[in-house]
N, C-alpha and C positions, 0 to 999 in steps of 0.2 A: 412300391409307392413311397412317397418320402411328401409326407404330408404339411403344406405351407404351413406360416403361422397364423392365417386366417382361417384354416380346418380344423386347430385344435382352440378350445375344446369340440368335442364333435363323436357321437354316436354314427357308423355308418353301417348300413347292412349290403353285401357282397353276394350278389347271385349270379352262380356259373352253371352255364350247362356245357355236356359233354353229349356231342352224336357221332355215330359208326358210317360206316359206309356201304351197307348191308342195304338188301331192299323188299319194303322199304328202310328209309333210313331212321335209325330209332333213338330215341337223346332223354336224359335226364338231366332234372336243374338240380340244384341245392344252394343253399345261401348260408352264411354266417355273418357273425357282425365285427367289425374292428370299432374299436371304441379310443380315441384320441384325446391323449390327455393334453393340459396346459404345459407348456416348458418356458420357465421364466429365462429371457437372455437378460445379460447383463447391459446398463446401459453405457451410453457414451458418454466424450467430457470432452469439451474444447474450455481450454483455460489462455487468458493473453498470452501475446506473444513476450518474451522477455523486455525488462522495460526499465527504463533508469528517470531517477523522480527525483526533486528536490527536499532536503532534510525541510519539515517544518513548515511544507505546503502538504495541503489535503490530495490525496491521490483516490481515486474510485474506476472500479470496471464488474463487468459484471463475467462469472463463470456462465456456460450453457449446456445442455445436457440434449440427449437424446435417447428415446427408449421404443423398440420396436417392436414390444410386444402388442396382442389387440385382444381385449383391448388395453390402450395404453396405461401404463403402471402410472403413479403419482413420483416425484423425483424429488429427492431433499440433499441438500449440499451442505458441506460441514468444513472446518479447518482441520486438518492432520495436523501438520507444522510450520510454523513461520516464526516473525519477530514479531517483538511483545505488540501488544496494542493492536496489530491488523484483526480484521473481524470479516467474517464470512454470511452471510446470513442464508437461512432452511432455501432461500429462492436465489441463491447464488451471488447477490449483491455483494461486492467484496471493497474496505473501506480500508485506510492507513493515515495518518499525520505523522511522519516521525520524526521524532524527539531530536532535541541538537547531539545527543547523544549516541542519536544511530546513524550520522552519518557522518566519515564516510563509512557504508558498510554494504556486503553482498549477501541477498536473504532469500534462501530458496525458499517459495512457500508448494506446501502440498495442499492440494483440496481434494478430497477425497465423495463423490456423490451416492447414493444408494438407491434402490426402489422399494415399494410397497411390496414386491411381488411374493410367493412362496416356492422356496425360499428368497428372501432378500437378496439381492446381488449388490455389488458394485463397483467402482471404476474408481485408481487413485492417478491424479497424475500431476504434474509440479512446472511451475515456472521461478524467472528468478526478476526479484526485482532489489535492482545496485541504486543507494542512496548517492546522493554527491553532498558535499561538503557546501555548505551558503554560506558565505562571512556575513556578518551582521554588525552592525553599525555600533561604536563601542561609545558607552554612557561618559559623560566629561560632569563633576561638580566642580565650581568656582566658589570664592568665598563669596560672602553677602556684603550689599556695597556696604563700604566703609569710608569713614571721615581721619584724613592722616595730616600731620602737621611737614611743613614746609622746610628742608633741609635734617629731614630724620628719616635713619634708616627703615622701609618697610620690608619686611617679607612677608611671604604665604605659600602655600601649598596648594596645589590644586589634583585632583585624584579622579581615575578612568577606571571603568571598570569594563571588561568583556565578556559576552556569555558565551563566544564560538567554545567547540571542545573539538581538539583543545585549543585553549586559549591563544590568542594571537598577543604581540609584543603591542606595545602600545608607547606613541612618542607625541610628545605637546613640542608646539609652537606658537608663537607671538604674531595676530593676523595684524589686529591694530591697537594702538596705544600711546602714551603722552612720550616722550621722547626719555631715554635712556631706562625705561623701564626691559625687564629683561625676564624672557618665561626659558625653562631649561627642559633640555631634552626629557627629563623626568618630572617636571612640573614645579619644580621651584621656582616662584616669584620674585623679585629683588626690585628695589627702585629706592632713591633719594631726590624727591622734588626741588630742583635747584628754587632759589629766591624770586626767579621770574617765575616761576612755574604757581606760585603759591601769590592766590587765592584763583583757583582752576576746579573744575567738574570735568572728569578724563572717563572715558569711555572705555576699555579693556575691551578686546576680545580676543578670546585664544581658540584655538583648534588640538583637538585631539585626534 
């Protein structure tokens, strides 16, 4: 006998008789009991399939489990190992935003699940999830407007900043502006308002 997992647990009594071939024919029973105990199996784990996600967008999926014993154990799911920040929760819900920091980068995560049963069992198993690199749109300050006198040299500085990591190079340009004004590959300003130019309100815009 090789007793399912719906027979244990299970008290069974076993009555066998034995008869001759004599005549008549003469038989005796007898019984004893086999008594079947619980055997906790371990459960299962489907975790995603590998999966490539953007740095600095919310990523979400859920682990799922399965357990065969009956009756059925309770199942709780937990992180083994990953990168910083990812979070797993007791019902498999698994959550990440990663930082500009973590991408580009390849993050095996392991989830590992358990059951109530006795003893406990459980199942570890990993997938991998590859960040990609998102550029991000880099910060431009200009000065504050300013009132300048007509045939005198101005300059200014104008400054960019970027949060990619790492950092991208960063270059200014002249979109539109009064005529001979001049913006430099690294933000230097320059201009001398010729005579006709002066008394004028000039509109600056530059691109970073």
């Amino acid at each position: 006998w090789t007793p399912t997992e719906a027979q244990g647990p299970s008290t069974n009594v076993v009555t066998v008789r034995v008869y001759d071939n004599g005549t008549p024919s003469l038989s005796v029973t007898n019984s004893f009991t086999l008594t079947v105990t619980e055997a906790n199996g371990a459960p299962g784990l489907t975790l995603p399939a590998n999966q490539t996600i953007s740095e600095l967008a919310a990523w979400s999926a859920n682990a799922t489990a399965t357990d065969t014993d009956v009756p059925t154990n309770s199942l709780t799911f937990e992180l083994v190992s990953g990168p910083s920040g990812l979070s797993v929760g007791g019902g498999g819900q698994m959550g990440w935003t990663p930082t500009e920091a973590q991408g580009p980068s390849t993050n095996v995560v392991t989830v590992r699940v358990y059951d109530n049963g006795s003893p406990s069992l459980s199942v570890t198993n990993s997938f991998t999830l590859t960040v990609n690199e998102v550029n991000s749109a880099p910060g431009l300050t200009l000065p504050a407007d300013q009132t300048i006198s007509e045939l005198a040299v101005w300059s200014a500085n104008l400054t960019g900043t970027d949060s990619d990591e790492p950092t991208n190079s960063l270059t200014f340009e002249l979109v539109s502006g009064p005529s001979g004004l001049s913006v430099g590959a690294g933000g230097q300003m320059g201009w001398t308002p010729t005579e006709a130019q002066g008394p004028s309100t000039n509109v600056v815009t530059v691109r970073v």
